[in-house]
C-alpha positions, 0 to 999 in steps of 0.5 A: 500500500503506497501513499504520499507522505503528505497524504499519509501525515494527514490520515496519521493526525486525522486518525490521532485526533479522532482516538484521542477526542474518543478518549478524552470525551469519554473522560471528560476532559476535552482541551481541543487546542491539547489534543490538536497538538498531541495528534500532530506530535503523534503524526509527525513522528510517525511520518519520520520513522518511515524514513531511512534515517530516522528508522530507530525510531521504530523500536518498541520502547521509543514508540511506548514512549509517544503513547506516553507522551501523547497521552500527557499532551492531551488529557492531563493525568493527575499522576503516574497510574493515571497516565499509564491509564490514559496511555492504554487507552490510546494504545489500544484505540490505536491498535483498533484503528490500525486493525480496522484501516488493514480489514477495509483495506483486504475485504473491500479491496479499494485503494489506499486512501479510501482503506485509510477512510474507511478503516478510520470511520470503522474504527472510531464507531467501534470505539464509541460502542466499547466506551459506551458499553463499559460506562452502562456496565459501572453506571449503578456503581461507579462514576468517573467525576470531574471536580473543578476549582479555583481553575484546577481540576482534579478527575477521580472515581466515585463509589456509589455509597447508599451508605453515605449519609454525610451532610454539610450541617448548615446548609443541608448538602450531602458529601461526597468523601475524597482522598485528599491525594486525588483532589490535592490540585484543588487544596491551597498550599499547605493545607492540612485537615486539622486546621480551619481555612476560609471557604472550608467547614468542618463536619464530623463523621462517623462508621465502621473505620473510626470517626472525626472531622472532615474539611469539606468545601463546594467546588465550583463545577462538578461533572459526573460521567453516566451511561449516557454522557457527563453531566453537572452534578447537583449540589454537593460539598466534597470532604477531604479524608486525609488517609486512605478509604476502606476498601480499595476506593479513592472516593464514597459519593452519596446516593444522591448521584446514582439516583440522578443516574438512573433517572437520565437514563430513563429519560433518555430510553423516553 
């Protein structure tokens, strides 16, 4: 299969766009300007490793490195384990796409281009279909949230909690429970749970892993992922819990925000 380079960058950053905005869309995190530049990193260098001198390139390790890249670019991961996440997933976007620009490319028997075309539509649809599958399946127990504050955003997973009856005692709201590690880009510097700060109140709790006092805050936009696409959160307070939850999570959200779940998802089978 022979294309010019020109064509051949083009369809690599088409191809970068389209899995990265799958990707980011399905995390919530859509910066155009960050995956635009990410694609074109992604392009570039696949456009240089076709070319004799640039051929190291090609090694595995260099080429897992771009991923790695490519995916700070664009989705801005809190941390190692969720750079490493975010790269899979474009590992594997990659690999879908490229299988299915091959497949178009033997079964309908067109030319290149029109292969590359194909492939691409083919695959962005099956990656549409896998992401959406996997939210339905976690929607009546976990939720991908976005919290937003002071221009910081910080993107973690909520457990369903029907447990949680934690409520902001002035105002009434529930809380949802947060390790402080996952929302630290949202904290002011310094900050430690046993002191008071502006903009913070106290609440205490109690349960099965002791009792005290949490700091808990509003942020000032808080979007969760359902089955069938984000949507902002009712009003809730955030509790910063200093340690680590119980149980192997990283945050207890009240069952308030399954409840909204499943009623926008009944709505949308109307």
């Amino acid at each position: 299969m022979e294309v010019s380079i020109e064509y051949y960058l083009l369809v690599n950053l088409g191809m970068n766009l389209l899995a990265l905005s799958v990707i980011a869309r399905c995390r919530g995190e859509v910066r155009w300007t960050a995956l635009i530049c990410a694609a074109a990193v992604g392009a570039l260098y696949a456009v240089l490793m076709q070319l004799k001198p640039f051929g190291a390139l090609r090694h595995p390790l260099l080429r897992a490195a771009l991923t790695l890249l490519m995916a700070g670019i664009a989705m801005r991961p809190s941390g190692v384990r969720d750079a490493l996440g975010a790269a899979a997933m474009l590992l594997g976007a990659s690999a879908l796409l490229g299988g299915a620009q091959l497949a178009a490319r033997e079964l309908v028997r067109v030319r290149a281009g029109a292969a590359l075309s194909l492939g691409g539509v083919l695959g962005t649809a099956l990656l549409l279909f896998l992401f959406r599958a996997k939210a339905r399946r976690v929607e009546q127990w976990e939720v991908q949230v976005v919290a937003v504050k002071g221009g910081q955003q910080a993107r973690f997973t909520a457990l369903i909690d029907t447990g949680n009856r934690l409520r902001e005692p002035i105002s009434g709201l529930p809380v949802m429970i947060v390790e402080q590690k996952r929302i630290d880009r949202l904290l002011p510097y310094g900050f430690s749970s046993e002191e008071a700060r502006v903009g913070f109140r106290r609440v205490a709790y109690g349960g099965v892993g002791g009792n005290g006092y949490l700091s808990v805050f509003r942020p000032d936009e808080l979007l969760v992922n359902y089955s069938t696409g984000w949507m902002r959160a009712p009003a809730i307070w955030i509790g910063v819990y200093p340690g680590r939850l119980p149980g192997g999570v990283c945050a207890l959200a009240p069952a308030l925000l399954g409840t909204v779940g499943a009623e926008n998802g009944l709505k949308q089978a109307r």
